[in-house]
DRENRO-6363 format. One record per residue (C-alpha): residue number from 1; x, y, z; residue in one letter. Coordinates in steps of 0.5 Angstrom, whole numbers, m for minus. Layout:
N
<r><pos>NUM</pos><px>X</px><py>Y</py><pz>Z</pz><code>a</code></r>
...
end
This chain:
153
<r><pos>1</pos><px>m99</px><py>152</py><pz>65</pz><code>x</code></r>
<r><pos>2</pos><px>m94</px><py>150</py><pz>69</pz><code>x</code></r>
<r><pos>3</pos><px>m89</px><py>145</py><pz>67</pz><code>x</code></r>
<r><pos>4</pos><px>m87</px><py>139</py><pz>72</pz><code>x</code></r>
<r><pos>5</pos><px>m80</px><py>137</py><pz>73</pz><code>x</code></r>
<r><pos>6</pos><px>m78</px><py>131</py><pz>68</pz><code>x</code></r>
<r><pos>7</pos><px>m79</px><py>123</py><pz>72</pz><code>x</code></r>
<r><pos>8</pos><px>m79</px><py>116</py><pz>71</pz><code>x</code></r>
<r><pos>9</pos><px>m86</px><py>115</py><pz>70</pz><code>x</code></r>
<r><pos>10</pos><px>m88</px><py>108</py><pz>71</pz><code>x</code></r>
<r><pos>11</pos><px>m93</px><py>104</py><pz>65</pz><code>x</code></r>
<r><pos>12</pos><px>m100</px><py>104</py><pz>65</pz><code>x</code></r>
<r><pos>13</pos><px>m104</px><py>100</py><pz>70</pz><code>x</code></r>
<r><pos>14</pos><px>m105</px><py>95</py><pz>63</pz><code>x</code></r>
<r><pos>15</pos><px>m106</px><py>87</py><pz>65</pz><code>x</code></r>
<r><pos>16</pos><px>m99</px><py>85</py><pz>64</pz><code>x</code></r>
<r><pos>17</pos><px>m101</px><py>80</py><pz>60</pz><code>x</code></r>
<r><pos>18</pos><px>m103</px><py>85</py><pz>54</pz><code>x</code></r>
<r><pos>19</pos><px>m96</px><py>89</py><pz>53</pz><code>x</code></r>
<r><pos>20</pos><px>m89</px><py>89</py><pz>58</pz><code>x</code></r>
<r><pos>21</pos><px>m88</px><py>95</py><pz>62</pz><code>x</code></r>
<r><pos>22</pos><px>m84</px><py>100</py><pz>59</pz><code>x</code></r>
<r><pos>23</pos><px>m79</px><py>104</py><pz>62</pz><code>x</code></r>
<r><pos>24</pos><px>m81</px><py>112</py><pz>59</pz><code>x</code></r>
<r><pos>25</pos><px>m75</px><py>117</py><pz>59</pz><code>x</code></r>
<r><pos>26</pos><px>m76</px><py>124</py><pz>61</pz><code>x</code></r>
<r><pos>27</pos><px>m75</px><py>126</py><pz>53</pz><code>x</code></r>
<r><pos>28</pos><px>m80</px><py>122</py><pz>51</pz><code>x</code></r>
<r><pos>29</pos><px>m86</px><py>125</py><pz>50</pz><code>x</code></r>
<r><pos>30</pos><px>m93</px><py>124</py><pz>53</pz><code>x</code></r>
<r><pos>31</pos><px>m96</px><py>123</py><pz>47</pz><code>x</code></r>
<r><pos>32</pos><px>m91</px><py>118</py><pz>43</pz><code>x</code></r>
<r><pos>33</pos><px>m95</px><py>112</py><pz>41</pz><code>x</code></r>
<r><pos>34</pos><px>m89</px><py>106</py><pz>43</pz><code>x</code></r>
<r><pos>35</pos><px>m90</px><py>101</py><pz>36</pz><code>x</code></r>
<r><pos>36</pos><px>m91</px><py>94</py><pz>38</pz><code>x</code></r>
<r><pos>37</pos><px>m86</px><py>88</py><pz>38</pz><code>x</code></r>
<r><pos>38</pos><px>m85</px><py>85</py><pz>30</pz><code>x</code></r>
<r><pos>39</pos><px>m88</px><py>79</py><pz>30</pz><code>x</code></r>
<r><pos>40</pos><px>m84</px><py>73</py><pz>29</pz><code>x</code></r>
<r><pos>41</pos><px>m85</px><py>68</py><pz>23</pz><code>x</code></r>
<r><pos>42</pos><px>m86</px><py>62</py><pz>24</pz><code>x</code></r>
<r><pos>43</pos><px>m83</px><py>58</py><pz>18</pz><code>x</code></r>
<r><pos>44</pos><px>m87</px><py>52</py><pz>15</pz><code>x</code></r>
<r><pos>45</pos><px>m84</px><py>45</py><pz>14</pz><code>x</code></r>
<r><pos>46</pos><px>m87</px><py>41</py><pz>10</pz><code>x</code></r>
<r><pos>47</pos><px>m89</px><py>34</py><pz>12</pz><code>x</code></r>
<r><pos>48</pos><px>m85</px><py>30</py><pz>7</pz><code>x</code></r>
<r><pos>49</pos><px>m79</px><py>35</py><pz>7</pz><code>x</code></r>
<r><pos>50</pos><px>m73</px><py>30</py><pz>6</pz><code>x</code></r>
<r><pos>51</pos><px>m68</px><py>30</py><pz>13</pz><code>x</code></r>
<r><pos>52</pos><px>m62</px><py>31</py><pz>12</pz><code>x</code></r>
<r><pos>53</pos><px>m56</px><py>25</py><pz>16</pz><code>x</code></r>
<r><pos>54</pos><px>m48</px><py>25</py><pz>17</pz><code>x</code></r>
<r><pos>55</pos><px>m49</px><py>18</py><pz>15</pz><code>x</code></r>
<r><pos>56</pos><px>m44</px><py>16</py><pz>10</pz><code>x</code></r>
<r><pos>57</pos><px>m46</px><py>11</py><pz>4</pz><code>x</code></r>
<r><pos>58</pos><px>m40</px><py>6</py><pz>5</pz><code>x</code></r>
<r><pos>59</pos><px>m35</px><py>6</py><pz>11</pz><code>x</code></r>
<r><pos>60</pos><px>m29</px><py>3</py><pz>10</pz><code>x</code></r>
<r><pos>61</pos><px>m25</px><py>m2</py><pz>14</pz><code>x</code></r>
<r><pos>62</pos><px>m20</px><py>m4</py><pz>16</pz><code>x</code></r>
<r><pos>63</pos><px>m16</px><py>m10</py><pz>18</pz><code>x</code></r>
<r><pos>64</pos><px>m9</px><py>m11</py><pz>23</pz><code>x</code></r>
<r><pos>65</pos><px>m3</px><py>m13</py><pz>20</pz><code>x</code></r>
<r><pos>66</pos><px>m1</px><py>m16</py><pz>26</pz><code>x</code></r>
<r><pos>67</pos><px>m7</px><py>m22</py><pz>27</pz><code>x</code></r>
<r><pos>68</pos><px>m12</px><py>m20</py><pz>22</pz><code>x</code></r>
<r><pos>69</pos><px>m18</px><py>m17</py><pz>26</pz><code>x</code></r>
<r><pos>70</pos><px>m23</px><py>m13</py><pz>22</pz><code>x</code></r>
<r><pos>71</pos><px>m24</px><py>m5</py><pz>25</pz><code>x</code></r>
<r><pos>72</pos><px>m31</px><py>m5</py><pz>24</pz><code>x</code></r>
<r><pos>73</pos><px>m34</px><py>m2</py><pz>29</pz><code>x</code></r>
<r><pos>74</pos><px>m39</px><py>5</py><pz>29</pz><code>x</code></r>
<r><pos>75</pos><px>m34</px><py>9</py><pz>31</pz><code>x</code></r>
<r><pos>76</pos><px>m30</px><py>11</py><pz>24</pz><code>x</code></r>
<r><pos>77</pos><px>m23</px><py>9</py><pz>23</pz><code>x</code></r>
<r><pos>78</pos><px>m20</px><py>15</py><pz>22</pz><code>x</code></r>
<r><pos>79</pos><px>m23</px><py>19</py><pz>29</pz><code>x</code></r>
<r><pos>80</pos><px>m20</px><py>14</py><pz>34</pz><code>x</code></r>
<r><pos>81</pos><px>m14</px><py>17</py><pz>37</pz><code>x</code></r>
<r><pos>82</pos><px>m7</px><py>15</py><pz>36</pz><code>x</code></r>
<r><pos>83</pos><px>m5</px><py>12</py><pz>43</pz><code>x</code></r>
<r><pos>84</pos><px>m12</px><py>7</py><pz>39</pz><code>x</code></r>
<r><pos>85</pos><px>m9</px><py>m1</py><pz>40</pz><code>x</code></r>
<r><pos>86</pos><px>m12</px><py>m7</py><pz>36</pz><code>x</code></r>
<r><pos>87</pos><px>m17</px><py>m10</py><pz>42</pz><code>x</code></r>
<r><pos>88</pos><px>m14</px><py>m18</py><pz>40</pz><code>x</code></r>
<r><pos>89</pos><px>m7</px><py>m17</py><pz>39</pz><code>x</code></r>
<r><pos>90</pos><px>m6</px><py>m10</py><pz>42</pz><code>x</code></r>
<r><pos>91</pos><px>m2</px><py>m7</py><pz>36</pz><code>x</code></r>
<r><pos>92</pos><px>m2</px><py>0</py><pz>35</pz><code>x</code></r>
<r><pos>93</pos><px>m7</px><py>5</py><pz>31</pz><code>x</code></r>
<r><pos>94</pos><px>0</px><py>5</py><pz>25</pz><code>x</code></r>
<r><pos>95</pos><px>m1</px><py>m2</py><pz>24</pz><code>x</code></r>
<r><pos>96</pos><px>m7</px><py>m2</py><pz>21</pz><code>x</code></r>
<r><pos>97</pos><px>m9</px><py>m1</py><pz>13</pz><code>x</code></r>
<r><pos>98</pos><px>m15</px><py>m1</py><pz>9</pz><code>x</code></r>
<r><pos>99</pos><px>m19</px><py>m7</py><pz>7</pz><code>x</code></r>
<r><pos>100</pos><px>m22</px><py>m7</py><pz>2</pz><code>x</code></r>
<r><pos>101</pos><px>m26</px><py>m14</py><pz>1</pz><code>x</code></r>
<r><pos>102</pos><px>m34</px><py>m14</py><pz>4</pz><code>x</code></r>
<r><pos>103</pos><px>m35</px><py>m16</py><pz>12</pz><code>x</code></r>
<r><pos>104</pos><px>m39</px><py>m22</py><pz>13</pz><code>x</code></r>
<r><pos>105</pos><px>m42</px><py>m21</py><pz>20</pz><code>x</code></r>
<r><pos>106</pos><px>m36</px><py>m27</py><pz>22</pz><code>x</code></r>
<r><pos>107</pos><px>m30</px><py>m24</py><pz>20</pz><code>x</code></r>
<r><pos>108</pos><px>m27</px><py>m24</py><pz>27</pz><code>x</code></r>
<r><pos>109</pos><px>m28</px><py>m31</py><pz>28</pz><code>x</code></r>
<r><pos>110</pos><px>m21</px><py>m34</py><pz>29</pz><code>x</code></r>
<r><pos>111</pos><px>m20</px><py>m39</py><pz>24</pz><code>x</code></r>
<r><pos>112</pos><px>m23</px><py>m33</py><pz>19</pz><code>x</code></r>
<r><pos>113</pos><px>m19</px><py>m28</py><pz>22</pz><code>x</code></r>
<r><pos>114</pos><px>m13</px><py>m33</py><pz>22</pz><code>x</code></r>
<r><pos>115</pos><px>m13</px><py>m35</py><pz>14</pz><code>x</code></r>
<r><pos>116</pos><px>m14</px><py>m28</py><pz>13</pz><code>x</code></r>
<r><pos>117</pos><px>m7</px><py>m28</py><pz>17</pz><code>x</code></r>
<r><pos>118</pos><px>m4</px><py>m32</py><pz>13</pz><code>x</code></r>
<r><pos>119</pos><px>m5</px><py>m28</py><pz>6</pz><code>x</code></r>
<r><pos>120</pos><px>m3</px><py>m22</py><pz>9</pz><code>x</code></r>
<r><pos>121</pos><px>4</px><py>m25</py><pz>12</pz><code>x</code></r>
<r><pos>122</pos><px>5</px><py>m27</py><pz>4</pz><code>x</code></r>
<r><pos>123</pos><px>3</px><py>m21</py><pz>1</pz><code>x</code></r>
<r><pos>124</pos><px>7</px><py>m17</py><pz>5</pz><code>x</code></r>
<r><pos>125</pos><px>13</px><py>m22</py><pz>4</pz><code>x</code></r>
<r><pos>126</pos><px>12</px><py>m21</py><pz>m4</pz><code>x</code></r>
<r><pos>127</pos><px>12</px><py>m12</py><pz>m2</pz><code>x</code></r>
<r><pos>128</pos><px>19</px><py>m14</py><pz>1</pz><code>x</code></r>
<r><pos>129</pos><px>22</px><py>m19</py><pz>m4</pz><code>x</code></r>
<r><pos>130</pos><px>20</px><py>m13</py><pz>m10</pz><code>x</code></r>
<r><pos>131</pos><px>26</px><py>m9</py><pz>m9</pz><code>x</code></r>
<r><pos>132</pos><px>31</px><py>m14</py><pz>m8</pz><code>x</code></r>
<r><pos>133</pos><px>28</px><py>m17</py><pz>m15</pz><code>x</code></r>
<r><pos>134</pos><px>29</px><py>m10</py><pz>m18</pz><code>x</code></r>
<r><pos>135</pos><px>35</px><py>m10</py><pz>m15</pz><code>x</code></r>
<r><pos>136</pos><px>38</px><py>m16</py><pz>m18</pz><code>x</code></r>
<r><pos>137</pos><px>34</px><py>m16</py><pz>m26</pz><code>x</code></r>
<r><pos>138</pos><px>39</px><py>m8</py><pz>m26</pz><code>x</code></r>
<r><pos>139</pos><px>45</px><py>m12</py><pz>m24</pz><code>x</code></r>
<r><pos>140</pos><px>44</px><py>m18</py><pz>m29</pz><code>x</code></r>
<r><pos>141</pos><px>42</px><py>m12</py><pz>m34</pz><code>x</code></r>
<r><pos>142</pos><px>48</px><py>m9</py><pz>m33</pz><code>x</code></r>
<r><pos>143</pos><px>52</px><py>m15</py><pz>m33</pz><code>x</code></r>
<r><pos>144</pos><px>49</px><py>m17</py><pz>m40</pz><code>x</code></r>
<r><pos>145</pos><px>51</px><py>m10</py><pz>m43</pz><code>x</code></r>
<r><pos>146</pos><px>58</px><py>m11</py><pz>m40</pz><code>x</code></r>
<r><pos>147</pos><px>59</px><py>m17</py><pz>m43</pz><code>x</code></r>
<r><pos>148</pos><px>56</px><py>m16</py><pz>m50</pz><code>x</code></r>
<r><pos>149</pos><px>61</px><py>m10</py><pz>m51</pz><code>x</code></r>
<r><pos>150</pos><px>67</px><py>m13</py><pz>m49</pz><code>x</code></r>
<r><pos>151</pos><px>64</px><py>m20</py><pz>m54</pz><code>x</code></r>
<r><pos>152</pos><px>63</px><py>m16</py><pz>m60</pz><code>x</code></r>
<r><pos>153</pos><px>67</px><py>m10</py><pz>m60</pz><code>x</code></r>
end
């Protein structure tokens, strides 16, 4: 028996369509028996599996300071940029708050939107007036403190 020098040998002459060719190696034996591919599995879904969504259940509004337009739209608040403008009064994203009261289908009417204006403007009158009240009732506080002394002592 002589012994052939080692080559590439090419596949079988097999229809393609039953096994890939095969690139053999010199230290492959003739006899090695190539192990087919793993099958691959395939996982059953069930019809009534549930679906899962990246809807939330309530998505919160939110109004402009300035002229009272509800932000509503699909887009969540919080994902526009900053350089964001209101669309009615073309004030920035900062001049927006959360709003909590439910969003009637014309919250953006103008003689709504304008009421809603209005109940803003007092609401934020009173936030500012607050420290100038708590301000005065600590001087009148004092006052009484110093007058009581001075009266009983």
């Amino acid at each position: 028996m002589a012994m052939q020098a080692p080559s590439l040998l090419r596949a079988p002459a097999t229809p393609a369509a039953d096994r890939p060719a095969a690139l053999r190696s010199p230290f492959s034996a003739p006899w090695s028996v190539r192990l087919p591919a793993p099958a691959r599995r395939r996982v059953a879904r069930a019809a009534t599996a549930a679906r899962i969504t990246m809807r939330t259940a309530s998505k919160q509004t939110y109004i402009c300071r300035d002229c009272g337009y509800i932000y509503n739209e699909r887009t969540p608040f919080e994902k526009q940029p900053d350089k964001y403008f209101c669309p009615v009064c073309g004030a920035p994203k900062r001049r927006f708050k959360p709003y909590e009261p439910a969003v009637s289908k014309n919250a953006n009417a103008t003689d709504v939107r304008k009421a809603r204006k209005e109940q803003l403007k007092k609401d934020e009158a009173i936030g500012q007036a607050l420290p100038i009240a708590i301000v005065v009732g600590v001087i009148a506080l004092a006052g009484l403190y110093f007058y009581l002394n001075s009266a009983y002592n």
